[in-house]
C-alpha positions as a printed Julia matrix, in Angstrom:
275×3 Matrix{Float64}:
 -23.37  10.21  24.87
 -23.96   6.48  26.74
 -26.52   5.44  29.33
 -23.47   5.46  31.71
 -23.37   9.2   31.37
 -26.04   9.62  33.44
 -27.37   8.8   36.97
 -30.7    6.79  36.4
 -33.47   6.76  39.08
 -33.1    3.61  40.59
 -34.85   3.02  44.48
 -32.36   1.22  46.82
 -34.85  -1.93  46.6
 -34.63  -1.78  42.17
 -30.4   -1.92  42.98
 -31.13  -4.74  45.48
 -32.71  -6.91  42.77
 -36.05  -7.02  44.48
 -38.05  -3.83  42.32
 -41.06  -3.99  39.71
 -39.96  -1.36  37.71
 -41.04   0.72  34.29
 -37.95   1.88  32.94
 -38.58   3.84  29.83
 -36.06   6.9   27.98
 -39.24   8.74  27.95
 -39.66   8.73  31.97
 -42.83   9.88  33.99
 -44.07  12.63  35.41
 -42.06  11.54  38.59
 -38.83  10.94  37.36
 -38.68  13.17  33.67
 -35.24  13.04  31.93
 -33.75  10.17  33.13
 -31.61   8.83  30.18
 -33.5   10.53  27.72
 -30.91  11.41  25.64
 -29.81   8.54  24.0
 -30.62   9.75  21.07
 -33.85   8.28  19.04
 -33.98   5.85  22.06
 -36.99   3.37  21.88
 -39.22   3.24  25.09
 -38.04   0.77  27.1
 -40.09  -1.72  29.69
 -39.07  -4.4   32.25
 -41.72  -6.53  33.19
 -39.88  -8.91  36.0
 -39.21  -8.75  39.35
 -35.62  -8.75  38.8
 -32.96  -5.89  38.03
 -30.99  -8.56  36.02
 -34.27  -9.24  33.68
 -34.34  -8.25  29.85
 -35.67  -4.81  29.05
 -37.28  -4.4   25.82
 -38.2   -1.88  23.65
 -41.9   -1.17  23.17
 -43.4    0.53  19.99
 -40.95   2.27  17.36
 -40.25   5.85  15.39
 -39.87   7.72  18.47
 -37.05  10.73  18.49
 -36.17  12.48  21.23
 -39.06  10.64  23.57
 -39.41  12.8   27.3
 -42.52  12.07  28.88
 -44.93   8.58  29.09
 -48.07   8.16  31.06
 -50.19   4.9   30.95
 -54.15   5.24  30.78
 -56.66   2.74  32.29
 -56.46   0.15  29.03
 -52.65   0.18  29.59
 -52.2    1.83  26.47
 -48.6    4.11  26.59
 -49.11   7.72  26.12
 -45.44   9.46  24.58
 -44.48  12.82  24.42
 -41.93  12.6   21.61
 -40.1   16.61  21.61
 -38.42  15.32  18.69
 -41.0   14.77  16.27
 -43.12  17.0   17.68
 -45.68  14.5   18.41
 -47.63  12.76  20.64
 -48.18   9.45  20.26
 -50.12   5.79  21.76
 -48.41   2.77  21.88
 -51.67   0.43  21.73
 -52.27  -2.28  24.36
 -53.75  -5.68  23.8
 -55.16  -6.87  26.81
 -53.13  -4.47  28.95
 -49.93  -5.21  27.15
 -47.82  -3.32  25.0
 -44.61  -4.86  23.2
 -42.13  -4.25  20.47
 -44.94  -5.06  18.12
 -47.62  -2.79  19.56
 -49.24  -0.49  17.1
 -48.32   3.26  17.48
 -50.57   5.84  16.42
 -50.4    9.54  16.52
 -52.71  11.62  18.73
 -53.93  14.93  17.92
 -51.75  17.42  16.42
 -49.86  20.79  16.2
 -47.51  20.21  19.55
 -43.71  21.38  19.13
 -41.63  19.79  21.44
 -43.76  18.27  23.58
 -42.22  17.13  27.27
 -44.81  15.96  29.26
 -47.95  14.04  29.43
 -50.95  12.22  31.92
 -53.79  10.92  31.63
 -57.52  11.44  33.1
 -59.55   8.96  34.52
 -61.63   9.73  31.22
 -58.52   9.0   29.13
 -58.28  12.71  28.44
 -54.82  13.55  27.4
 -52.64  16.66  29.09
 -49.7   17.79  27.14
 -46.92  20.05  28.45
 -46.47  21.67  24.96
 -43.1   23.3   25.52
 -42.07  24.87  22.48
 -45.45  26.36  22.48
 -45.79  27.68  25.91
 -48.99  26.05  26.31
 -50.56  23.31  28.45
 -53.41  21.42  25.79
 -56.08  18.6   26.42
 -56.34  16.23  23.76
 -60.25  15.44  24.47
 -60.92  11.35  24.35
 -64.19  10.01  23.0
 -65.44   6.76  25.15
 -62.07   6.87  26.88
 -60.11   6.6   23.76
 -57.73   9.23  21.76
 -56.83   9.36  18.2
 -55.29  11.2   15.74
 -58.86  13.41  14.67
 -59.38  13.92  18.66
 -59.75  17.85  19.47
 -57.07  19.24  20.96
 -57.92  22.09  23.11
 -55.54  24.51  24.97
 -55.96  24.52  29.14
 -55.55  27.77  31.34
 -52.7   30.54  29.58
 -49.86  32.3   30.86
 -47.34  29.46  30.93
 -43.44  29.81  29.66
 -41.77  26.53  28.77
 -43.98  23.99  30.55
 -42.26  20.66  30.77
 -44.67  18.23  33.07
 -48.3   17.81  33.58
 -50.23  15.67  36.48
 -53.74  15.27  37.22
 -55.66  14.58  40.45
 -59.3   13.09  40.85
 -61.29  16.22  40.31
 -59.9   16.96  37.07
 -57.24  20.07  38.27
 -53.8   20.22  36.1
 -50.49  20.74  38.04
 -47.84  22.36  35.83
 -44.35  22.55  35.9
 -43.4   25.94  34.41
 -39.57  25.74  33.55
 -39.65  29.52  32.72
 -41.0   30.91  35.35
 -39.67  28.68  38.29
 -43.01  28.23  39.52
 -45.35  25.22  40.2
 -49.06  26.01  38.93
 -52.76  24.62  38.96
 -55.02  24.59  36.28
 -58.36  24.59  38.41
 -60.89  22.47  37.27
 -64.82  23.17  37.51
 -67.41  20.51  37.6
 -63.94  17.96  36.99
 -63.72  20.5   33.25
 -61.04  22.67  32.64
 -60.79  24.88  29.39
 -58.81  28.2   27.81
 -60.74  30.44  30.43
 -59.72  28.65  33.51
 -58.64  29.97  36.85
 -54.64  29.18  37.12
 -52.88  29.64  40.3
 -49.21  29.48  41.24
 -49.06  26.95  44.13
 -45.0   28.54  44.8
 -42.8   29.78  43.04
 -38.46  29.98  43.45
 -38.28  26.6   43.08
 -34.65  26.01  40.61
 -35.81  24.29  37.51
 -38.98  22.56  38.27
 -38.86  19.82  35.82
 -41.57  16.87  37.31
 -44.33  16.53  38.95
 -47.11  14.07  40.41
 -50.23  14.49  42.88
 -51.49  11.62  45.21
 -54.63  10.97  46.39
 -54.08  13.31  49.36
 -53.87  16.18  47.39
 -50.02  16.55  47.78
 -47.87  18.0   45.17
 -44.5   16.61  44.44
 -42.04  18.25  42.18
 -38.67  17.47  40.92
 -36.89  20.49  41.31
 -33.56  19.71  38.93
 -31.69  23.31  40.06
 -31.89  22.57  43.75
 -30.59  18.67  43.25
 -34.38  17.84  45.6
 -37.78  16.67  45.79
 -40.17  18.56  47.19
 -44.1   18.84  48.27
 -46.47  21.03  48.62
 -48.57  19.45  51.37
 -52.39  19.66  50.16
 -51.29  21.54  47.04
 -52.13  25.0   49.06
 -50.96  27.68  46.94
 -48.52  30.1   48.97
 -47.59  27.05  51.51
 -44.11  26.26  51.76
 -42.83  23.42  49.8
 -41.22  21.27  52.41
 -37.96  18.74  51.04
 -38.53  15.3   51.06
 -35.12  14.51  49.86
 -31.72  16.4   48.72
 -29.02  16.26  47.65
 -29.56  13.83  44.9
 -26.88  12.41  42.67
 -26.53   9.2   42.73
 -25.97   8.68  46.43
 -27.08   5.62  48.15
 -27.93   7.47  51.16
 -31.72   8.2   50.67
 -34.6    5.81  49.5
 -34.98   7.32  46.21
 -31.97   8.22  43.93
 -32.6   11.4   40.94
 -30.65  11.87  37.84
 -27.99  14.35  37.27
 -30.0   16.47  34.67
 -28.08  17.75  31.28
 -28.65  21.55  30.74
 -31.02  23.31  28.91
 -28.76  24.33  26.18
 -27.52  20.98  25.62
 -31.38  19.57  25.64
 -31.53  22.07  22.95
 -29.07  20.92  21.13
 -29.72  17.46  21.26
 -33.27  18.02  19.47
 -31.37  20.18  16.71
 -29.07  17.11  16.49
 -31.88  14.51  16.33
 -33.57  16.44  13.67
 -30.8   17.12  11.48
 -29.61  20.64  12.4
């Protein structure tokens, strides 16, 4: 399987040469799966302002990497599903580079697809092969491998993306039950016994997702080939489209991947770890 297999996220100004761009085989929230099975793919950056620049990889060991998020010191939070780990790729002065130091934060994920990151430096996993949505807790902003992991709200089924907004709340995409759902925070706090709501569900394979500062929620939902919001993240509204029909098409501002099944995402971890 080559990167030319699949249909990379690219806007129309990144093809025109003209786009600061983080392109990484572990993608975010926004765009998840892009290219992420090259298998035991490095993260990837490109700094420049130019499509033609090098891209390099930043940190090393990862697997099957699926999800990155980037906290306030520019440290590079990766969800790798194929060691079962989440790890840091450390910053020095808000850069990371092939030489960066990776460490492993907290513990006891399996197959974890999707992280963010507080404005504490908090740490939300989408911990899919455990149906669970966990916090790994950061002391003065920072996360380690002895940090507390704690499990947030219940009652998810495969999650595979987690955002954050301001006040603390979790968005969740939850693969297995089609549904888009908030983890509502209380005094910016959210913990095992908190309130979660299902913003919509029906959407076909919700598999991204990312809150502004306006309280919209935008998901990448894979099955219906479209992004859609949920304007002010009200739970029952109807998610309006904000662009279809996406594969590979230069006819809207923002081009989605093609995204490989299920089954074959399943295979490809066996294959990465040996089975």
């Amino acid at each position: 399987m080559f990167l030319s297999d699949f249909k990379l996220p690219l806007s129309r100004a990144a093809k025109t040469a003209h786009s600061t761009f983080i392109f990484a085989f572990a993608c975010t929230v926004a765009f998840p799966l892009a290219g992420v099975l090259l298998m035991g793919a490095p993260v990837l950056e490109a700094q420049t302002a130019h499509f033609s620049s090098a891209i390099y990889a930043v940190g090393s060991g990862f697997v099957t990497p699926l999800g990155t998020a980037v906290d306030a010191n520019g440290d590079v939070i990766v969800a790798d599903a194929g060691n079962s780990a989440v790890y840091e790729i450390g910053a020095v002065n808000g850069q990371v580079t092939s030489a960066s130091t990776v460490i492993t934060v907290g513990s006891g994920f399996l197959s974890p697809e999707g992280v963010a990151v507080d404005m504490s430096g908090n740490v939300f996993v989408a911990d899919y092969g455990n149906n669970a949505v966990k916090e790994i807790v950061a002391v003065n902003g920072k996360v380690s491998s002895s940090s507390t992991v704690n499990t947030v709200g219940s009652g998810f089924s495969l999650p595979t993306a987690v955002a954050v907004n301001p006040s603390g709340d979790v968005f969740v995409c939850d693969f297995g039950h089609n549904a888009v759902e908030e983890i509502v925070a209380v005094s910016g706090k959210v913990s095992s016994s908190s309130s979660v709501i299902t913003l919509d569900s029906g959407f076909g394979s919700p598999y991204g997702v990312a809150v502004n500062a306006g309280g919209d929620v935008f998901v990448a939902d894979a099955g219906a080939g479209a992004v859609k919001v949920i304007v002010g993240g009200i739970a029952g509204s109807i998610p309006v489209t904000v662009g279809s029909g996406f594969s590979g098409s230069d006819d809207t501002e923002t081009v989605l991947p093609t995204l490989p099944s299920r089954s074959f995402m399943a295979w490809a971890r066996a294959w990465t770890a040996g089975g």
